[in-house]
C-alpha positions in Angstrom: -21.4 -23.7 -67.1 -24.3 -23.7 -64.5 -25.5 -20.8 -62.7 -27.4 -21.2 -59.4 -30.5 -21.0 -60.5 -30.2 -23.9 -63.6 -28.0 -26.0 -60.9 -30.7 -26.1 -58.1 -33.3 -26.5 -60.3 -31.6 -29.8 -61.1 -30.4 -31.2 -58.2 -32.2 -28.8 -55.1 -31.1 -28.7 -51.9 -30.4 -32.0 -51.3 -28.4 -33.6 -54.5 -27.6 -37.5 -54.6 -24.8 -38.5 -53.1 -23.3 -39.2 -56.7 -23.2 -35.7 -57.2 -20.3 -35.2 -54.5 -17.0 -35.2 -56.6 -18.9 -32.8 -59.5 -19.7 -30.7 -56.9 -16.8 -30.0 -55.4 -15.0 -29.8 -58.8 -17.7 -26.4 -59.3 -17.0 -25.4 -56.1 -13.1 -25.3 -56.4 -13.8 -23.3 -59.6 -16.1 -20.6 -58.4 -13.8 -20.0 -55.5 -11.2 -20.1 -58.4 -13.3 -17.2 -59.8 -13.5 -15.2 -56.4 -10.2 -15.5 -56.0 -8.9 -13.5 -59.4 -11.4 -10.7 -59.9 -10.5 -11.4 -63.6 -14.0 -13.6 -64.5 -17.2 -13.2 -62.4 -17.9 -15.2 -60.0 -21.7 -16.3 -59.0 -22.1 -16.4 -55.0 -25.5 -17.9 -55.1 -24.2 -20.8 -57.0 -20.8 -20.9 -54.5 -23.4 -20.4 -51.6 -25.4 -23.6 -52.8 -22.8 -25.8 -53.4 -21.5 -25.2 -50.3 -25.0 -25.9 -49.0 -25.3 -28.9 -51.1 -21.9 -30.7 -49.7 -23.2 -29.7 -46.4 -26.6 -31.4 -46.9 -24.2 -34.8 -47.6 -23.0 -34.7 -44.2 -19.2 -35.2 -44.8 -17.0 -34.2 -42.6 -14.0 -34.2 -44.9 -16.0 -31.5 -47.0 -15.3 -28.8 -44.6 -11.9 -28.6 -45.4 -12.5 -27.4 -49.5 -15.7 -25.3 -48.2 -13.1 -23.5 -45.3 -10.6 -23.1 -48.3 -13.7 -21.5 -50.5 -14.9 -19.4 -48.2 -11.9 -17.7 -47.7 -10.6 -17.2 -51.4 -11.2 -13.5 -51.1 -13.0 -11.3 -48.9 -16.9 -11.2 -50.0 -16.5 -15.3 -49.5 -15.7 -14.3 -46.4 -18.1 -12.6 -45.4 -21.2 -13.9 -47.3 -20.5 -17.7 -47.2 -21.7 -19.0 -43.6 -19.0 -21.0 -41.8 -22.0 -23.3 -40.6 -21.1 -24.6 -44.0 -18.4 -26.4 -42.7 -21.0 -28.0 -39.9 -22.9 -30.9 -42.1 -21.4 -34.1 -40.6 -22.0 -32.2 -37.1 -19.5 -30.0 -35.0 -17.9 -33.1 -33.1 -17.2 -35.2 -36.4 -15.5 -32.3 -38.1 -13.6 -31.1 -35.1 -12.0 -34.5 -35.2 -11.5 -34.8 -38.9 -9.6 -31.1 -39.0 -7.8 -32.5 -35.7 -6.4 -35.7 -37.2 -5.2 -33.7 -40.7 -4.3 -30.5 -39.1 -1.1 -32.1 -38.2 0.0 -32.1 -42.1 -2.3 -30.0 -43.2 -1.9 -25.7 -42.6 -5.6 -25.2 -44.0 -7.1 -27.7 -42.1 -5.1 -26.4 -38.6 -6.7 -22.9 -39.6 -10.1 -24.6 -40.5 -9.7 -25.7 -36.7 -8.5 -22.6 -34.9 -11.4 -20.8 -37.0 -14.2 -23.8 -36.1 -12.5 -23.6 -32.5 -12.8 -19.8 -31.5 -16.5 -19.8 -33.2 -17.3 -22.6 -30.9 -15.8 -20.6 -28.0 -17.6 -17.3 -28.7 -20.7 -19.6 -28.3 -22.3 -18.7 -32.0 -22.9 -22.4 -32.4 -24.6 -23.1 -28.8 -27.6 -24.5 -30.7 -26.5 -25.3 -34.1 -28.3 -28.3 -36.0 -27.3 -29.5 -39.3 -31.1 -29.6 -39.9 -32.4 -26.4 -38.9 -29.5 -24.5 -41.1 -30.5 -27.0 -44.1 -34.6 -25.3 -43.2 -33.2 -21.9 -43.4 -32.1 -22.3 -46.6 -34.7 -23.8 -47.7 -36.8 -20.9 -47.3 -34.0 -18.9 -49.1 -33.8 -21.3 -51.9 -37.1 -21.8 -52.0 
């Protein structure tokens, strides 16, 4: 088991693409973790994964970072929903659009994405510039 700090000192920020499926694999089971208070969970590592499938730029990764962040209530606080954001806002609006009609996370991965959008939080939001934040906090 990785913890954040022997996981981005193998693969950074930026992982190869080859990565994706692994990565989301550790991601379902931190948020597994948060979820039952029973084993410790490491937010740092969930934080950089989450960064990590953002830094891909897959749209359809927005739906298992929505359903990580909000496993329990620190996730949802401390995990950033710009997470969801890497493909850009207008790809993922359209991909949780299209499988919000069979899918009830992905419908509340839109509202949530939608009433963010409305209270203007994202006015200026670049993919890029959240990947430089977190570079610096990486770093």
């Amino acid at each position: 088991m990785h913890t954040c700090k022997s996981w981005y000192k193998l693969h950074g920020l930026t992982p190869p693409r080859e990565l994706r499926q692994e990565i989301l694999a550790m991601l379902e089971d931190e948020a597994r973790r948060s979820a039952i208070w029973e084993e410790p969970y490491d937010a740092d590592l969930m934080r950089l994964l989450m960064l990590q499938l953002f830094s891909m730029g897959f749209a359809e990764d927005s739906l298992p970072i929505y359903q990580a962040k909000f496993t329990c209530f620190d996730t949802a606080c401390g995990m950033d929903m710009e997470f969801m954001l890497g493909a850009g806002i207008v790809p993922t609006v359209e991909f949780l659009k299209k499988r919000a009609l069979d899918n009830s996370d992905a419908a509340k991965a839109l509202g949530y994405l939608q009433e963010t959008l409305r209270s203007g939080h994202l006015r200026d939001f670049l993919p890029e510039d959240h990947l430089g934040y977190y570079r610096n906090y990486f770093g």
